[in-house]
TORMI-213771 format. One record per residue (C-alpha): x, z, y; residue number from 1. Coordinates in nm, 4 decimals, m for minus. Layout:
<site x="X" z="Z" y="Y" num="NUM"/>
...
% end
This chain:
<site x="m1.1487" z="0.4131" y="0.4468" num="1"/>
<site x="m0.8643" z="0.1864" y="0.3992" num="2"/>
<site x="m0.6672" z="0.4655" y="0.2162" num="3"/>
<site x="m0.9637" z="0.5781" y="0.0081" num="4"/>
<site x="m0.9746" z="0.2273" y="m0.1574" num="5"/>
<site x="m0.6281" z="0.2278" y="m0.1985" num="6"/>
<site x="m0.6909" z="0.5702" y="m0.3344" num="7"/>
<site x="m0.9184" z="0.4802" y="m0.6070" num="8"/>
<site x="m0.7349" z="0.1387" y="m0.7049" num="9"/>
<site x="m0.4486" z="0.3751" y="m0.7926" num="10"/>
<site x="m0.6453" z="0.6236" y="m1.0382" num="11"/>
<site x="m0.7857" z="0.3718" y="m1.1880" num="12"/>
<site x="m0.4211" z="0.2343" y="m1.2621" num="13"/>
<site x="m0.3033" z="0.5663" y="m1.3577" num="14"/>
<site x="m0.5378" z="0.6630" y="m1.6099" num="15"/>
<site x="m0.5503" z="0.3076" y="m1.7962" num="16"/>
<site x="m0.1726" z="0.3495" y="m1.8078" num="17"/>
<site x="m0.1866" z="0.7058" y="m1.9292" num="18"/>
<site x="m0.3974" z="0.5739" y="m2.2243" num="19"/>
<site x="m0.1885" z="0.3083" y="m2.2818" num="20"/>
<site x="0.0850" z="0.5507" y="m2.2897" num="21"/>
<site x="m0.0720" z="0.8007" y="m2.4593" num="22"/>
<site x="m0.2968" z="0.6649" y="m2.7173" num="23"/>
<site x="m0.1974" z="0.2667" y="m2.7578" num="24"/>
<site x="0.1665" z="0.2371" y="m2.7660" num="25"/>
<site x="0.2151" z="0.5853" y="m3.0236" num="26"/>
<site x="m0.0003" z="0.3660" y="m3.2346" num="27"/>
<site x="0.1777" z="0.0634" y="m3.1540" num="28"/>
<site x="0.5380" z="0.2058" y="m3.2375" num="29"/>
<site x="0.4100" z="0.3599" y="m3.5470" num="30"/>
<site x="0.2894" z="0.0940" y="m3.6646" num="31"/>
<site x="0.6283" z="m0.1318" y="m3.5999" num="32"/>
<site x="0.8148" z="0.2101" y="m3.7517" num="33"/>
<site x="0.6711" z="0.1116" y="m4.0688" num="34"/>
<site x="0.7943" z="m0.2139" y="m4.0842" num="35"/>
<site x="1.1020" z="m0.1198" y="m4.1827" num="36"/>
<site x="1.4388" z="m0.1247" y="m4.0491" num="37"/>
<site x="1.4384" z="m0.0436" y="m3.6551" num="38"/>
<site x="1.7632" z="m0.2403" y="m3.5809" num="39"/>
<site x="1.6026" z="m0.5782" y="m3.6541" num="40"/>
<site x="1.2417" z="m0.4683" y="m3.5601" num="41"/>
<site x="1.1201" z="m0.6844" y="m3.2222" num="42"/>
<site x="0.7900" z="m0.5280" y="m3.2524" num="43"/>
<site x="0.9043" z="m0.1585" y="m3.2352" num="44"/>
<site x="1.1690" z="m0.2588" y="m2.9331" num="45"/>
<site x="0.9385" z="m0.4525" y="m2.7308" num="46"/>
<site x="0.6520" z="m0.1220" y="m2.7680" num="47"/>
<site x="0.9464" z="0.1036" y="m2.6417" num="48"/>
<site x="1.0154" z="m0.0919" y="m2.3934" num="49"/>
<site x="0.6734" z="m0.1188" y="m2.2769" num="50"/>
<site x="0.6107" z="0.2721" y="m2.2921" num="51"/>
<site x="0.9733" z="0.3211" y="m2.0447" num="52"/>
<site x="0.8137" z="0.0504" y="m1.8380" num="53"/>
<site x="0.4510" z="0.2400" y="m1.8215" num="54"/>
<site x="0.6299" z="0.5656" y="m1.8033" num="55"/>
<site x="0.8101" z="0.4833" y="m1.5030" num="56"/>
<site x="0.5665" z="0.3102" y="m1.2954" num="57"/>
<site x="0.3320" z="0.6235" y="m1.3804" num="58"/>
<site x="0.5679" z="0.8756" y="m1.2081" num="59"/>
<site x="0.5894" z="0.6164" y="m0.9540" num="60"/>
<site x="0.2079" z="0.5803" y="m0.8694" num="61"/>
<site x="0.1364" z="0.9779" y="m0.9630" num="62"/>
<site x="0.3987" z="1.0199" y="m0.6722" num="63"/>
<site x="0.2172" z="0.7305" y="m0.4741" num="64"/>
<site x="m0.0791" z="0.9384" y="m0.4906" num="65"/>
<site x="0.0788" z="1.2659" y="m0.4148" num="66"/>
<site x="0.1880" z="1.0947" y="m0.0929" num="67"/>
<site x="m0.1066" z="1.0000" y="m0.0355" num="68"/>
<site x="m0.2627" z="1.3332" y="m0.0384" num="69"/>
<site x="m0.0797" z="1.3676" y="0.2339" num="70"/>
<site x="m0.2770" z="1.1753" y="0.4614" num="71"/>
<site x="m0.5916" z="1.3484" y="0.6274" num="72"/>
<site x="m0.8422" z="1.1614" y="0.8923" num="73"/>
<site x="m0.7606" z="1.5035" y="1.0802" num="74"/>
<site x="m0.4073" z="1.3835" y="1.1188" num="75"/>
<site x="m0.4952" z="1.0343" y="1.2441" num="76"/>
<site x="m0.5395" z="0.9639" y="1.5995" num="77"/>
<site x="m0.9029" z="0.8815" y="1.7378" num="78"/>
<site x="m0.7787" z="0.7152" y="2.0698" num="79"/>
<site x="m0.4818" z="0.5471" y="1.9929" num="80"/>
<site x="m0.3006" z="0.2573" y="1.6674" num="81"/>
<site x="m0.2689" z="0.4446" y="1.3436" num="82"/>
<site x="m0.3318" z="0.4167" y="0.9705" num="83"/>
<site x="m0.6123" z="0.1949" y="0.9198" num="84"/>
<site x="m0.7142" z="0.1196" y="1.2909" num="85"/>
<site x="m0.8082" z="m0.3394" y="1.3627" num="86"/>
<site x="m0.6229" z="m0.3706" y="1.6879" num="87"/>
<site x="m0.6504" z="m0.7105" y="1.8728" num="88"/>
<site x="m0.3572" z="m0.8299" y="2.0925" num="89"/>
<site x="m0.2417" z="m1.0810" y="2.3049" num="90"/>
<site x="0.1130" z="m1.2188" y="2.3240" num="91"/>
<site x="0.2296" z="m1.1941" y="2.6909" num="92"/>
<site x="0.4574" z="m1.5047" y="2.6145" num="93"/>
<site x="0.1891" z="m1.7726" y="2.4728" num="94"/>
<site x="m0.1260" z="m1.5831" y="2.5355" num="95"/>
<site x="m0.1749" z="m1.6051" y="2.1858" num="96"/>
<site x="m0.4496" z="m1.2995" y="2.0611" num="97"/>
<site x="m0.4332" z="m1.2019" y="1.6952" num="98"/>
<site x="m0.5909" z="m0.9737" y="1.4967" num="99"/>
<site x="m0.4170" z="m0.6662" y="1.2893" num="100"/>
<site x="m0.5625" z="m0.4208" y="1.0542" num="101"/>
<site x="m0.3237" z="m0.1046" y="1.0005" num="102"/>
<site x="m0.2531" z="m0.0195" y="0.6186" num="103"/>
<site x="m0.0447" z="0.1315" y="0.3615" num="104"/>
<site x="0.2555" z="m0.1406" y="0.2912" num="105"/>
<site x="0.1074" z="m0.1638" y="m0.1100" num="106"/>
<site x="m0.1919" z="m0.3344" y="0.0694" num="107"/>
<site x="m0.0353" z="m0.5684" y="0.3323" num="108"/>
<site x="m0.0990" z="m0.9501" y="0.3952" num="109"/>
<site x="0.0091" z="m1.0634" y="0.6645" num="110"/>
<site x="m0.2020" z="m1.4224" y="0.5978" num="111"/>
<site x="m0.5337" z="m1.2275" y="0.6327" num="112"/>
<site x="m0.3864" z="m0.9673" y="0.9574" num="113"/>
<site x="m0.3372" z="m0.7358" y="0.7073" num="114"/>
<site x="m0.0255" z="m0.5696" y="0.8258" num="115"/>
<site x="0.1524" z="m0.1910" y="0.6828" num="116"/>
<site x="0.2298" z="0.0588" y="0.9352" num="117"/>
<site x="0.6434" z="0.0686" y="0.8669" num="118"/>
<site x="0.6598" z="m0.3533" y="0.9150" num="119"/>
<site x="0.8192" z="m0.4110" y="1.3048" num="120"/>
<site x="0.4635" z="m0.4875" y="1.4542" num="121"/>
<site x="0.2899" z="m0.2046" y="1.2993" num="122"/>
<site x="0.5763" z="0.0496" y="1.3766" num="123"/>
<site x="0.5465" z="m0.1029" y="1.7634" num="124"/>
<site x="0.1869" z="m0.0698" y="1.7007" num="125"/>
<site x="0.1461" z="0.3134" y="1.6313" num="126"/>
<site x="0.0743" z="0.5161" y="1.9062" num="127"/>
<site x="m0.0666" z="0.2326" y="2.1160" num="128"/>
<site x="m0.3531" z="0.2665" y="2.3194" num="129"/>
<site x="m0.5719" z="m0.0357" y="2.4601" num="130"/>
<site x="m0.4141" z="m0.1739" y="2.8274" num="131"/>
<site x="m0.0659" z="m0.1057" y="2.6400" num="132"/>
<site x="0.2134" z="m0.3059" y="2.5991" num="133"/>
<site x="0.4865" z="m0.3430" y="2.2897" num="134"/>
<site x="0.7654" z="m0.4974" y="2.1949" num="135"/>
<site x="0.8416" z="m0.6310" y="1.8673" num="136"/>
<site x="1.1632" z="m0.6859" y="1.7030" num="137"/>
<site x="1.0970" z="m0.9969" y="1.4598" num="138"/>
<site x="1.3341" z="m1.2293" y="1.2664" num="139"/>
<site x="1.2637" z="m1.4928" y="1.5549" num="140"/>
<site x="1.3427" z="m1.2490" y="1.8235" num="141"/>
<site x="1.1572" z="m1.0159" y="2.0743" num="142"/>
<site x="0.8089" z="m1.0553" y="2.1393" num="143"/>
<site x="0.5957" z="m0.8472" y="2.3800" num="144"/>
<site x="0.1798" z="m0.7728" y="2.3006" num="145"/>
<site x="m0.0626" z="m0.6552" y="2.5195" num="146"/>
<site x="m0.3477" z="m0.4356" y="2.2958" num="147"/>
<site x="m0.6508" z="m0.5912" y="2.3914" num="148"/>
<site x="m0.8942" z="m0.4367" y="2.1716" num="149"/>
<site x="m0.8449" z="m0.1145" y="1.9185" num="150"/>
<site x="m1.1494" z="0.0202" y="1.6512" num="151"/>
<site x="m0.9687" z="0.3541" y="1.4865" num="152"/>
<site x="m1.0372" z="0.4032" y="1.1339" num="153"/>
<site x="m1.2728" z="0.6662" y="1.2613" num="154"/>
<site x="m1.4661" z="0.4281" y="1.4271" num="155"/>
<site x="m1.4495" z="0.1949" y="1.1861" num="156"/>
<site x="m1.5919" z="0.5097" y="0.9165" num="157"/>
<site x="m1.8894" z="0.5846" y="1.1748" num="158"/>
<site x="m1.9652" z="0.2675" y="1.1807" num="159"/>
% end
């Protein structure tokens, strides 16, 4: 599932950073320790800046991934727009259809449909069922969709 990638993207990141943190930059600082006076050392500041900088954005993806926890295919809607559901739509205005896949905002791009579920068309989105229609608050204005066609991320797990 879309989450499940996500998922696994982020454990990977965690535990190369943990060994960076861990086992490389100890090393590293020791190494720049030994060089002599710390004051005038760029070696030993630019390894402790690196291990706040991994430090950091560890607690931030550990917390990532807690929230992701969080998330169970038993809590996501099989009839109507959630997490990780393609939804086609039409635009009532231009009869424009697009295409939209559901996912957590680290994955979004919008220039391959790829939209998160707190941007203004996938918050209108949620909830949706096919025959539906939303309106979206954009930048440009209001714009009003008609869901067309909707594949839940069950569906799209069965299949």
């Amino acid at each position: 599932t879309v989450t499940l990638a996500f998922r696994v993207r982020i454990e990977a990141e965690v535990r190369a950073l943990e060994q960076e943190l861990h086992l490389h930059l100890p090393k590293q600082i020791k190494e720049a320790r030994e060089h002599g006076d710390l004051s005038e050392n760029a070696e030993y500041e630019a390894a402790k800046d690196r291990q706040a900088f991994v430090a950091v954005r560890l607690a931030q993806l550990k917390r990532r991934l807690a929230d992701l926890s969080m998330v169970s295919l038993d809590n996501i809607p099989a009839d109507r727009v959630s997490l990780g559901s393609e939804v086609v739509v039409v635009d009532l205005d231009t009869q424009a259809e697009s295409r939209y896949e559901l996912v957590v905002s680290e994955e979004a791009d919008a220039s391959v449909g790829k939209v998160s579920t707190g941007s203004p068309i996938g918050r209108a989105l949620m909830g949706a069922r096919v025959g539906d229609e939303v309106n979206v608050h954009t930048p440009a204005g209001e714009r009003e969709f008609a869901i067309r066609e909707l594949r839940t991320i069950h569906e799209r797990k069965a299949s």
